[in-house]
N, C-alpha and C positions, 0 to 999 in steps of 0.2 A: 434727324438723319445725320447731321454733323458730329453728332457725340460720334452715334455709331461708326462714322469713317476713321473715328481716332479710335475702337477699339482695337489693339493689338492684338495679333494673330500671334496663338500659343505653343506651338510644336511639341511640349512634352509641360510636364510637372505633373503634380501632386495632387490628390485629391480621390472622391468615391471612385471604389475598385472600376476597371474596365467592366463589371459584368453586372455591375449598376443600370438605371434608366438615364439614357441618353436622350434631350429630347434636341431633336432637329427643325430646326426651321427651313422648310424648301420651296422653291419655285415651284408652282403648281404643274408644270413639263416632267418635273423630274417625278409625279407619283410612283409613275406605274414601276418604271426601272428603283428608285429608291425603296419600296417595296419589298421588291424581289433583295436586293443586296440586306436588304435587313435581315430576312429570313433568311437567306444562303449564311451569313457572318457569324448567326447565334448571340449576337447582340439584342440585349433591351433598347428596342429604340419607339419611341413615340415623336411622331412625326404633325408639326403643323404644316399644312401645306395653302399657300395663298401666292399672289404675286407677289414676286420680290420688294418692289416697291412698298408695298402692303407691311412684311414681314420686316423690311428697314423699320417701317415707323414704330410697331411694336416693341421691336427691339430697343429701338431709341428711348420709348417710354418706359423702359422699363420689367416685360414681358421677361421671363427665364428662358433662356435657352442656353444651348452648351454648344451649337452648330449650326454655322448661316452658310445656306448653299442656294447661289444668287444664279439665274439666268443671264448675270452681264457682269461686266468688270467691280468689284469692290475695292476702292478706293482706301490705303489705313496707313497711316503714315510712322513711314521708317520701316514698315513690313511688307514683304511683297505677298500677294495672298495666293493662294494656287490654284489655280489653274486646273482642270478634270476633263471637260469634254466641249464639244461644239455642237450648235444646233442651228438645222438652218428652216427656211419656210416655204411653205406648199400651200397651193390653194387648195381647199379640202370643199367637196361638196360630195352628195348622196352618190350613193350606191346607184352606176347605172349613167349619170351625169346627166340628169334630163335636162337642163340648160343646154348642155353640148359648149360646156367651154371649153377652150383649149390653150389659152392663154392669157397675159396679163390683161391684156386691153380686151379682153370681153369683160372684164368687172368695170366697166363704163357704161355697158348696155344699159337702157333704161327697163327694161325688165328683168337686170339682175338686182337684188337685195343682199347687200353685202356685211359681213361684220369686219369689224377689226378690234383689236386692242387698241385701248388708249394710249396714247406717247407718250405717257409717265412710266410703263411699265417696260419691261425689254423686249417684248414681241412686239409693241404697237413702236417704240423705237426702231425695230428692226426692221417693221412694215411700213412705217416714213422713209424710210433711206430705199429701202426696194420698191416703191409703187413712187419714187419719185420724177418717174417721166410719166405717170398719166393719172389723169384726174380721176380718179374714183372716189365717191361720194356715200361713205358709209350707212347704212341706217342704226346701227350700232356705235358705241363703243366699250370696250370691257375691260375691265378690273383684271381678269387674268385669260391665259388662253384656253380653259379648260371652258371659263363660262363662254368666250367667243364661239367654241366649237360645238359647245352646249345650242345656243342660237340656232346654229345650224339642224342638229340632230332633231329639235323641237318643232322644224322646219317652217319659223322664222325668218329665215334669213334663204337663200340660194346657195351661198358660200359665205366662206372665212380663210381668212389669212394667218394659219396658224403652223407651230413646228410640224416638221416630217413627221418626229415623233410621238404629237397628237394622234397624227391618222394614222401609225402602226398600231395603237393600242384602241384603234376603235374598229371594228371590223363592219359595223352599216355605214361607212362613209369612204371617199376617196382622194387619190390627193395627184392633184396636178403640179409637176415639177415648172418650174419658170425661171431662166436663167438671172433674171435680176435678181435670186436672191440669194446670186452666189455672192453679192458686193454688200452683203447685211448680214454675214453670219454670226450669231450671239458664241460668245466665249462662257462658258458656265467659272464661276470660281465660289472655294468653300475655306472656310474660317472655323477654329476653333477661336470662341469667342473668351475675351480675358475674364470676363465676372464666369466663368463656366461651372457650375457648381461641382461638375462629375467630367475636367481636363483630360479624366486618362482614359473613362470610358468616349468621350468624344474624338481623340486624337486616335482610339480603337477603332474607330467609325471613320472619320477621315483616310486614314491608312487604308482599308478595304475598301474605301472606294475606288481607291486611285492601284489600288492591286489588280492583277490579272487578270483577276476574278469578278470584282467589280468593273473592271474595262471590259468584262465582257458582257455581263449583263447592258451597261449603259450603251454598247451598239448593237447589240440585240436589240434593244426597244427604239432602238435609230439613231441613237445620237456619234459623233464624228469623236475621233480619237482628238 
């Protein structure tokens, strides 16, 4: 993870045409919208998607990629990295809400079953600072949000503590708004990474994201400007 923080963030140069294979590495929140902006762009893009955390350590080792798009701050020294979207979190249970929750401190009930993200990644980060006036006692913890919500959908779990933008792009589940988690909203930020084999087709991709067109896809699918 330390190398990764020292790589430099690349704005332009040299390298495989724009209309080369781009491949991206992303926070598993961003599929659905990252997705869609690939196919609106007419870029080649090949997409790994896992928790950010996940996709740091790959990259550390070694892994190719040409673009890291992190659900939380990236840290690179001398470059400041940019900045794209926000995302905040909702308690997400079934269609119907058969618990009958209605806010934070019903995930303390002893006949709820809760998941969360693990606090290495930025949801279960963003879920320590939001759930941090009540004891909630996960039966879970997960690698990324997709598998937290996954828990849920599997109907393991009663709920999960995961993006808005989860439960826009799931249609058998719901999501309870809850004011603490205006004080944890994740900041998305993306990197054209310096080893990038294909700089100009990634800084192609970068740029569409953060276009009008790209801002619009990404609050389409929930996410905050």
């Amino acid at each position: 993870m330390r190398r990764l923080l020292g790589l430099l963030l690349v704005l332009s140069g040299c390298g495989v045409p724009a209309n080369g294979a781009v491949t991206v590495f992303a926070a598993a929140s961003l599929t659905e919208a990252f997705t869609r902006i690939a196919a609106e762009s007419g870029l080649n893009v090949r997409f790994n998607f896992a928790g950010s955390a996940a996709l740091a350590a790959q990259i550390d080792q070694g892994a190719p990629a040409d673009v890291f798009a992190s659900a939380t701050r990236i840290t690179i020294d001398g470059v400041a990295p940019v900045a794209f979207a926000k995302n905040q979190l909702v308690i997400a249970v079934a269609k119907g809400n058969p618990k009958g929750l209605n806010e934070l401190s019903d995930l303390m009930r002893p006949d709820v079953k809760v998941a969360l993200c693990a606090q290495q990644v930025p949801c279960g980060a963003a879920a320590k600072k939001a759930l941090a006036s009540v004891a909630v006692q996960p039966v879970t913890l997960e690698q990324d949000v997709k598998a937290a919500l996954s828990k849920l959908k599997l109907g393991e779990v009663d709920a999960a503590v995961v993006y808005r933008t989860d439960v826009r792009a799931s249609p058998d589940v719901e999501g309870i708004e809850f004011p603490e988690s205006a004080d944890a909203i994740n900041e998305y930020q993306i990197a054209v990474l310096k080893e990038s084999p294909n700089r100009a087709g990634a800084q192609a991709f970068v740029d569409y994201v953060r276009s009008e067109k790209g801002m619009a896809a990404l609050v389409a699918a929930g996410f905050q400007r």
